[in-house]
C-alpha positions as CSV (number, residue, x, y, z in Angstrom):
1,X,-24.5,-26.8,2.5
2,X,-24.3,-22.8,1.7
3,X,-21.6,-21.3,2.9
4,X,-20.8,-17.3,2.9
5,X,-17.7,-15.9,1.8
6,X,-17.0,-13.1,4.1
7,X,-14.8,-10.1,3.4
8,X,-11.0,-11.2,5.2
9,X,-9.0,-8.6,7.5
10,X,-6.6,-7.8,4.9
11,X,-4.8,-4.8,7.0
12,X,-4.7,-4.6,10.7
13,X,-6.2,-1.0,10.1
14,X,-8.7,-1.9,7.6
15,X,-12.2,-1.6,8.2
16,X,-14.1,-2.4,5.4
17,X,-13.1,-3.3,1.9
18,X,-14.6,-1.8,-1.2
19,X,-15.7,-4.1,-3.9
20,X,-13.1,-2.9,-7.1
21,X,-14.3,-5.7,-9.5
22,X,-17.0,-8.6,-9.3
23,X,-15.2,-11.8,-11.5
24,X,-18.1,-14.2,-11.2
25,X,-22.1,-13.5,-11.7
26,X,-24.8,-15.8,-10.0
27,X,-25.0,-19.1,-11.2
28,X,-21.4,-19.3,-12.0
29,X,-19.6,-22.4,-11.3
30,X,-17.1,-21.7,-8.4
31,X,-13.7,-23.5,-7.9
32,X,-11.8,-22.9,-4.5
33,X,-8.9,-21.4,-6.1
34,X,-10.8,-19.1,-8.6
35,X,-10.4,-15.3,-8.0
36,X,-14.2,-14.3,-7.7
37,X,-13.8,-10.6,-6.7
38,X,-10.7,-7.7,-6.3
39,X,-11.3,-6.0,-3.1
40,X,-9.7,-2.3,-2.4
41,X,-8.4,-1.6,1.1
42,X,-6.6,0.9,3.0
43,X,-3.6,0.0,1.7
44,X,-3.7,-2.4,-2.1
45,X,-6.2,-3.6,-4.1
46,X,-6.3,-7.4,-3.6
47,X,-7.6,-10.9,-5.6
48,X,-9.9,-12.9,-3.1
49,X,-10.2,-16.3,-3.2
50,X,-13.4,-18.5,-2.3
51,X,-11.5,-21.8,-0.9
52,X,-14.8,-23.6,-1.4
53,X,-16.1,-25.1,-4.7
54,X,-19.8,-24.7,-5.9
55,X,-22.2,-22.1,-7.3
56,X,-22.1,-18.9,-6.7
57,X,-25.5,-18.2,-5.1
58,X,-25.5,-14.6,-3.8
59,X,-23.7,-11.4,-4.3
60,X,-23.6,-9.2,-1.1
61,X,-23.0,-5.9,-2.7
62,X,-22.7,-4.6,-6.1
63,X,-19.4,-3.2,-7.6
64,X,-17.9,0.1,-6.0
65,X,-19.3,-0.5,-2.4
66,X,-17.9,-1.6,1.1
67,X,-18.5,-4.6,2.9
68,X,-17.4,-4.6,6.2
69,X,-14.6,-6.9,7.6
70,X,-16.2,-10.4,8.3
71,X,-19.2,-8.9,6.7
72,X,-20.7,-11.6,3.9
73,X,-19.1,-10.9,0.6
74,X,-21.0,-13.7,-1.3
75,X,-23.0,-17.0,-0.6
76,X,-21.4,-20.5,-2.6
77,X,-23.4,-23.6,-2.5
78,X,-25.5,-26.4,-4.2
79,X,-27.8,-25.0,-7.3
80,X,-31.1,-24.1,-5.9
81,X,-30.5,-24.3,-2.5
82,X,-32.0,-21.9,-0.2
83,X,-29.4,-19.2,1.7
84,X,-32.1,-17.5,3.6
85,X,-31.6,-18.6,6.6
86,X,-27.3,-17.6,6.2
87,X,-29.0,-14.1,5.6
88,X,-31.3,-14.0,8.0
89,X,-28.3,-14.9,10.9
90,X,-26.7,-11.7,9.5
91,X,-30.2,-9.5,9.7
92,X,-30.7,-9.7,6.0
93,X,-33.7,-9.9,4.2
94,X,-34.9,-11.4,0.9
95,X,-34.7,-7.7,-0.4
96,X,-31.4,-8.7,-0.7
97,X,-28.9,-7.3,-4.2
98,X,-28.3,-10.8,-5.7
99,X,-31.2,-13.7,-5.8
100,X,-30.0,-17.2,-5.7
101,X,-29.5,-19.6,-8.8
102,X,-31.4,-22.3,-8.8
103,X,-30.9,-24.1,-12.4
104,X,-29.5,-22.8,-15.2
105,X,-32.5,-22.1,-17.2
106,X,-32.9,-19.2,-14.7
107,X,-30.0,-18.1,-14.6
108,X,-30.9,-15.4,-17.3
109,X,-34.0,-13.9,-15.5
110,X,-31.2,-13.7,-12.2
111,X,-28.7,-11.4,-14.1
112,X,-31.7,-9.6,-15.1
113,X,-32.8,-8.7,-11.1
114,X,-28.8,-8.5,-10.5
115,X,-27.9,-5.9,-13.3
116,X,-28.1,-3.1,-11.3
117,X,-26.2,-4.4,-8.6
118,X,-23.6,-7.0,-9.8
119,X,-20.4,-6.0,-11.5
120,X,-20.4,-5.2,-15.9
121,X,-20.5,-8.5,-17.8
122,X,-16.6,-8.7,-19.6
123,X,-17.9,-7.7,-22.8
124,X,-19.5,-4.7,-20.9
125,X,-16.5,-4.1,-19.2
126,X,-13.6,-4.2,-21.3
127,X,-12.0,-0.9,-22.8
128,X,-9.1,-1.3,-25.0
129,X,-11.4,-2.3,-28.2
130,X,-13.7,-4.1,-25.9
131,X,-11.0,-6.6,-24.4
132,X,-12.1,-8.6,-21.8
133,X,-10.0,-7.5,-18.9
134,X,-10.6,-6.5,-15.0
135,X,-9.8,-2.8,-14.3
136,X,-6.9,-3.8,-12.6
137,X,-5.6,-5.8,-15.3
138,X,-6.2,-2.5,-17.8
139,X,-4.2,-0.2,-15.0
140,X,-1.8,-2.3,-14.7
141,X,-0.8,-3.1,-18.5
142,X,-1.1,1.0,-19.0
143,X,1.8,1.0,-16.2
144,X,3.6,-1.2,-17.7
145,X,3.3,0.0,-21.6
146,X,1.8,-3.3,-22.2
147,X,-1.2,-3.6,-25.0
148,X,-3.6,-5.9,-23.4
149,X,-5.2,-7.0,-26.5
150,X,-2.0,-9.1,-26.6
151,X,-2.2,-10.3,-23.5
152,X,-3.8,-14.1,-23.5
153,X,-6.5,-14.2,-20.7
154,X,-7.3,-17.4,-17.8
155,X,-10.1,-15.6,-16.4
156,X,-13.8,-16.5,-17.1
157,X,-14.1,-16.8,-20.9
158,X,-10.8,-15.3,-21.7
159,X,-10.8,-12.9,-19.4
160,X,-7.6,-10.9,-18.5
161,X,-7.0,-10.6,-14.6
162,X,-4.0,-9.7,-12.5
163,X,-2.3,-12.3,-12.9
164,X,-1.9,-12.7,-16.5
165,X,-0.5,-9.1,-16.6
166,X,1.7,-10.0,-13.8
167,X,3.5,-12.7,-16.1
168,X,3.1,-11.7,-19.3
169,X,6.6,-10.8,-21.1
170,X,6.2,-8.1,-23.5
171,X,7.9,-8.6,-26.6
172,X,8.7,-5.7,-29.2
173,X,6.4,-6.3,-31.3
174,X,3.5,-6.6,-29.3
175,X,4.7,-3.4,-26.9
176,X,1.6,-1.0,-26.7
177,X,2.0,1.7,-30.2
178,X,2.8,5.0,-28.8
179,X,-0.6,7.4,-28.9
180,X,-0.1,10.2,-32.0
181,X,-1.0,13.6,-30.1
182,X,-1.7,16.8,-31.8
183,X,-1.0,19.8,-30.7
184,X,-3.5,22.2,-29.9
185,X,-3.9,25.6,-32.1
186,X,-2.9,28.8,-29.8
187,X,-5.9,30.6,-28.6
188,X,-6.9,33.9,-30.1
189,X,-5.6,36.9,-28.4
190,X,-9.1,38.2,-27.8
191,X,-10.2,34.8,-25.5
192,X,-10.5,34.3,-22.5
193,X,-9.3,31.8,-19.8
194,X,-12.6,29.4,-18.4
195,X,-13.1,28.5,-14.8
196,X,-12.9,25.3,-14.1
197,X,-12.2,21.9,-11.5
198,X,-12.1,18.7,-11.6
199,X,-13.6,16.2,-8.7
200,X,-11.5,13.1,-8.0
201,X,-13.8,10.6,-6.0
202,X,-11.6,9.3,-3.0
203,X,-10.1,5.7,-3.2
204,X,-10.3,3.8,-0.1
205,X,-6.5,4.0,0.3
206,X,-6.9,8.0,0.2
207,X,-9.8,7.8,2.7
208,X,-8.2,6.2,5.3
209,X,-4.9,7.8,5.1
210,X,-7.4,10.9,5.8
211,X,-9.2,9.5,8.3
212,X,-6.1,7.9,10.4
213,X,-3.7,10.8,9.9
214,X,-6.0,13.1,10.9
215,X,-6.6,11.1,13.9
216,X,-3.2,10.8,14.9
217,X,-2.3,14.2,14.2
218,X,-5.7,15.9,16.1
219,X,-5.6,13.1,19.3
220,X,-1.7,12.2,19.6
221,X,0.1,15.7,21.1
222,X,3.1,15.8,19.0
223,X,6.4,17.8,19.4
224,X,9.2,18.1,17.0
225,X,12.9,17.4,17.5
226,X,15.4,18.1,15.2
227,X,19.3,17.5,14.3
228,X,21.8,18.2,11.7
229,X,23.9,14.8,11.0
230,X,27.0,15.1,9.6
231,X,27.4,12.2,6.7
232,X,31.2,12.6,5.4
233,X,31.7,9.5,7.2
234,X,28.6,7.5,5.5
235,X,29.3,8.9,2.3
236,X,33.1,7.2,2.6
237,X,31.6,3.8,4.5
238,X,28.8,3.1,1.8
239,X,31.6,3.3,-1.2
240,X,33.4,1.0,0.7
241,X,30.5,-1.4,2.0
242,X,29.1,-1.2,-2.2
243,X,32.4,-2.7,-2.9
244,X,32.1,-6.3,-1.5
245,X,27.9,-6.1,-0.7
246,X,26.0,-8.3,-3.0
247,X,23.0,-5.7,-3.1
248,X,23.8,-1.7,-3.4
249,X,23.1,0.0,0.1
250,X,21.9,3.0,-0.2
251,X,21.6,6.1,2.4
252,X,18.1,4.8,3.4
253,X,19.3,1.4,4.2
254,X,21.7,3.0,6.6
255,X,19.1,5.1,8.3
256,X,17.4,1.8,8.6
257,X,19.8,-0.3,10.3
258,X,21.4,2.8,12.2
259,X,17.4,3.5,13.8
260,X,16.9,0.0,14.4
261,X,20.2,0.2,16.5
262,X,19.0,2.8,17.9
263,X,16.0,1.6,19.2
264,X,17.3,-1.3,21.0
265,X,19.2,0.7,23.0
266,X,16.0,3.5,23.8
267,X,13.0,1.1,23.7
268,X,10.8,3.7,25.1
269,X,10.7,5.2,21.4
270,X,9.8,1.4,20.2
271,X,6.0,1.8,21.8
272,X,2.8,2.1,21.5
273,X,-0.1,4.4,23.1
274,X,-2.7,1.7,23.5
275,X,-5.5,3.7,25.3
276,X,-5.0,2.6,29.0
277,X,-1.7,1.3,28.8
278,X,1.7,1.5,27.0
279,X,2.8,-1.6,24.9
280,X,7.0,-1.5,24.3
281,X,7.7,-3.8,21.5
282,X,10.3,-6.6,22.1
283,X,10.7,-6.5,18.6
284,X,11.9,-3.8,15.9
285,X,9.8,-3.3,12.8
286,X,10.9,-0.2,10.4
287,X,8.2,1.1,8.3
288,X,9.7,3.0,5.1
289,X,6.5,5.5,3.7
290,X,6.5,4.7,0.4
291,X,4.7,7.1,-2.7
292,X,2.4,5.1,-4.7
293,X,-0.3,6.6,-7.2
294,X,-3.1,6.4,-4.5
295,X,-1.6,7.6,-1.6
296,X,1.4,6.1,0.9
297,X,2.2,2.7,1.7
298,X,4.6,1.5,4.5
299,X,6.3,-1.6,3.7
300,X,7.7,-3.3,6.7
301,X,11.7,-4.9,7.0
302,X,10.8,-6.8,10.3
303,X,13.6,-7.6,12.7
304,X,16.0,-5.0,11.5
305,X,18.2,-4.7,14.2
306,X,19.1,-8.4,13.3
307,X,20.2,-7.8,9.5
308,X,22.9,-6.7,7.7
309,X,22.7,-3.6,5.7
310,X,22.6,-6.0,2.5
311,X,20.0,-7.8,3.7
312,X,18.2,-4.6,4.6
313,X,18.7,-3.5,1.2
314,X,17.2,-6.4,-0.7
315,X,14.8,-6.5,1.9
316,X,13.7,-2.6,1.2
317,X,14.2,-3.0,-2.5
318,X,11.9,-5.5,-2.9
319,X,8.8,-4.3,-1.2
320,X,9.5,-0.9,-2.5
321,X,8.9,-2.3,-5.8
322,X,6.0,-4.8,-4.7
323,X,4.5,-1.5,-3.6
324,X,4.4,0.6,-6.7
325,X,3.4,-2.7,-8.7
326,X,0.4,-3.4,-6.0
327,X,2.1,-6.7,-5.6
328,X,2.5,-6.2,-1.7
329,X,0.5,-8.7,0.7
330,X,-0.8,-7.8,3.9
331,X,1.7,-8.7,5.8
332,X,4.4,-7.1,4.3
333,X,3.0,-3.8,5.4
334,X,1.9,-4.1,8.8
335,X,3.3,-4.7,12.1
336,X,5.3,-1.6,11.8
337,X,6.7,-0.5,15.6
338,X,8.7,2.8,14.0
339,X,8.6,4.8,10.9
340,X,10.9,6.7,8.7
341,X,9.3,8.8,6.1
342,X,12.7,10.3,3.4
343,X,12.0,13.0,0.9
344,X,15.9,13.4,0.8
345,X,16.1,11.9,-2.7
346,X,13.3,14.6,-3.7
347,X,15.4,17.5,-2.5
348,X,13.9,18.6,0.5
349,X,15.9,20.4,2.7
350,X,13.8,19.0,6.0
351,X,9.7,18.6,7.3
352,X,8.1,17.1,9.8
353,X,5.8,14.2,9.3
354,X,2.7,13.2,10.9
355,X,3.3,9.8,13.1
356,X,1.7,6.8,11.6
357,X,-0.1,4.7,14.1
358,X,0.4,2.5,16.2
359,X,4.2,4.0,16.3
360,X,4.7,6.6,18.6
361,X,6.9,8.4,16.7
362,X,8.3,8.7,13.0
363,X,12.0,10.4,11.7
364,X,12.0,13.0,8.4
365,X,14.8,12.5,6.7
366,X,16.0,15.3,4.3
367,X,19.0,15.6,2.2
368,X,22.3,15.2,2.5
369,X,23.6,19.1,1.5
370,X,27.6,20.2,0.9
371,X,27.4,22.7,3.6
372,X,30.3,25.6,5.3
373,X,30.8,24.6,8.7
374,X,33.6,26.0,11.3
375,X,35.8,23.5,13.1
376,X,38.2,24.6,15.5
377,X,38.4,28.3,13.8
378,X,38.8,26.9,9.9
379,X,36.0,27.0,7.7
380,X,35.2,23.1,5.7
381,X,32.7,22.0,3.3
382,X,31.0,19.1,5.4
383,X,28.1,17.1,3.8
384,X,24.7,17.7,6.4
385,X,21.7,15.8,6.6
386,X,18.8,17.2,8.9
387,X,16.0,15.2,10.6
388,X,13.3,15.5,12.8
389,X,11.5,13.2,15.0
390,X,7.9,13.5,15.4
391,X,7.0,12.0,18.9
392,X,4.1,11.3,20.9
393,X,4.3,13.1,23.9
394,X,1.9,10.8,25.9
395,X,4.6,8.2,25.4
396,X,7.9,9.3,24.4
397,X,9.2,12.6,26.3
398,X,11.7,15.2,25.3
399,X,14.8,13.7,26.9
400,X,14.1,10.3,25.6
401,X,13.6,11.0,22.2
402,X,16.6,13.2,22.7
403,X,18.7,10.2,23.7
404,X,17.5,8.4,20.9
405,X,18.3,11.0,18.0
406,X,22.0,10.9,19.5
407,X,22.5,7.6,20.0
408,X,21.1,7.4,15.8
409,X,24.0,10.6,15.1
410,X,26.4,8.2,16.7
411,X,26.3,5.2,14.5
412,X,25.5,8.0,11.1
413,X,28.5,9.4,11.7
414,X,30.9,6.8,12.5
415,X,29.2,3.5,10.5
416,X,31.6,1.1,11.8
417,X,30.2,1.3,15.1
418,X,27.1,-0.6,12.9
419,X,29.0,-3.5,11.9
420,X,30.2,-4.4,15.4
């Protein structure tokens, strides 16, 4: 029997996912664990999977278009059989992008109706001297200075996908040649500059950021809170911790663990607006905003008020870097029930950043600064680092996310009072 191959929730804020790349036609043989199509979301650009063998009868949409979640990706069953009826459940109609295949002799006359509508066969596809390779195969070889020619494809007729990138081992040898440039001659005195722009269309990651940050920012009434932390102490306790830890804690990882602290003690600041009610989380996600070439990302560390700093650290390290390599699964960046955005290492003095839902309220961190302070009448060099805290105000009020921000410059600057 027929069975449709709907788009999966791959986000709890995802609404639709975008079809980045088609890796089957119809009338392609189907195994459960082959990766038929890569799907961009809010957040990654992900392999889907069928879990069902067959043929692949149907395409739902062609390349570079949304499908709603639960929305019918694809139709896999018998060759020949009729999927009408799966269609007509869903209000579809015959008029449909994809016909079915029903033998292989037609299978030709199919890609024909389907050309305009299914993705680029591979040899239509592939850059690079016309390898066969997915697009994100091609990015990702470029980021790593890979040559993908030299890259040995499992895909459909050699085809290089993700995964193939992901463990290929560049040797020297076949490292991708550095590009020869030439410079260009200087312009004549007498010339002129030209107007110009260029028009980037927006990825699905860049959409939604829009969409939900603009949401939060024009429906959730914020207000700003700010204080200066003084680090001396951290700066001291992390040289000492770096000493005996089995993964190097940085400043972040402190502001982790010291907020998660923090927010078992002021719960109030670990909610949620929910519409008609307020949900307090039992537990303590921290969300770290994370740069990545499309947008932002927040991987999660889940639970941690209950690890150590090193623990935090490998924790943090590791989605950081699953992140930037668009290696990070869905649940690794959801769930988040507070978020700490840091453009410290970037040297910015302090900002304020929009709250990311569902959290009701996110810390700025900025940098730590050698700064000329006056204690009792002497003047001293102490090391500062100034946040805010961007709250909700139809959840968390002034004095509580005061009491929060000192009960966080508490355990900042005196760390041991972290390891109790």
């Amino acid at each position: 029997m027929a069975e449709a191959i709907r788009m999966p929730l791959l986000s709890d804020t995802m609404k639709e996912g975008v079809i980045a790349e088609w890796h089957k036609k119809v009338g392609d043989t189907i195994k459960s664990d082959d990766i038929i199509a890569e799907v961009e979301t809010d957040k990654a650009t992900m392999e889907v999977m069928p879990y069902v063998d067959g043929t692949l009868l149907y395409i739902g949409v062609e390349k570079g278009k949304g499908v709603p979640v639960n929305g019918i990706m694809a139709i896999i069953g018998k060759p020949g059989e009729d999927f009408q009826s799966i269609l007509n459940a869903e209000g579809g109609s015959s008029s449909a992008p994809a016909a079915a295949a029903a033998t292989p002799a037609t299978q030709e006359a199919q890609a024909t109706v389907v050309a305009d509508h299914s993705a680029a066969t591979p040899a239509q596809e592939s850059g690079d001297d016309r390898v066969k390779a997915s697009p994100l195969a091609k990015r990702l070889a470029e980021e790593k200075g890979v040559n993908i020619s030299s890259i040995k494809g499992s895909g459909d007729n050699g085809r290089i996908i993700k995964r193939d990138v992901d463990s290929y081992a560049p040797s020297a040898a076949t490292a991708a040649p550095a590009k020869a440039t030439t410079a260009p001659a200087p312009a004549a005195a007498t010339v002129t500059g030209t107007e110009g722009y260029t028009d980037t269309p927006l990825t699905q990651m860049r959409r939604i950021i829009a969409q939900r940050l603009a949401e939060s920012k024009f429906s959730a009434p914020h207000f700003y809170l700010r204080m200066t932390i003084t680090m001396d102490n951290a700066m001291e306790a992390r040289k000492a911790i770096n000493l005996v830890s089995p993964e190097k804690v940085s400043f972040n990882d402190l502001v982790i663990k010291a907020c998660a602290m923090a927010l078992r003690k002021h719960p109030a600041v670990n909610s949620s607006w929910m519409g008609d009610f307020i949900r307090q989380n039992h537990h303590i996600h921290i969300g770290t905003a994370v740069a990545v070439d499309e947008g932002l990302i927040v991987p999660v560390v889940r639970f941690a008020d209950q690890k150590s700093l090193s623990q935090i650290s490998a924790e943090a390290g590791s989605l950081i870097d699953k992140a930037r390599t668009k290696k990070i699964q869905p649940n690794e960046f959801t769930g988040n029930t507070f978020t700490i955005s840091n453009l410290g290492m970037m040297d910015i003095d302090e900002f304020t950043a929009i709250i990311n839902p569902p959290d009701s309220c996110i810390l700025a961190v900025g940098k730590i600064t050698p700064t000329p302070v006056v204690e009792n009448g002497q003047m001293v060099i102490r090391h500062l680092m100034k946040l805010t805290l961007s709250c909700d105000h139809r959840v968390v009020d002034g004095a509580v996310g005061s009491r929060f921000l000192q009960t966080l410059k508490t355990y900042l600057e005196n760390p041991v009072t972290m390891l109790a």
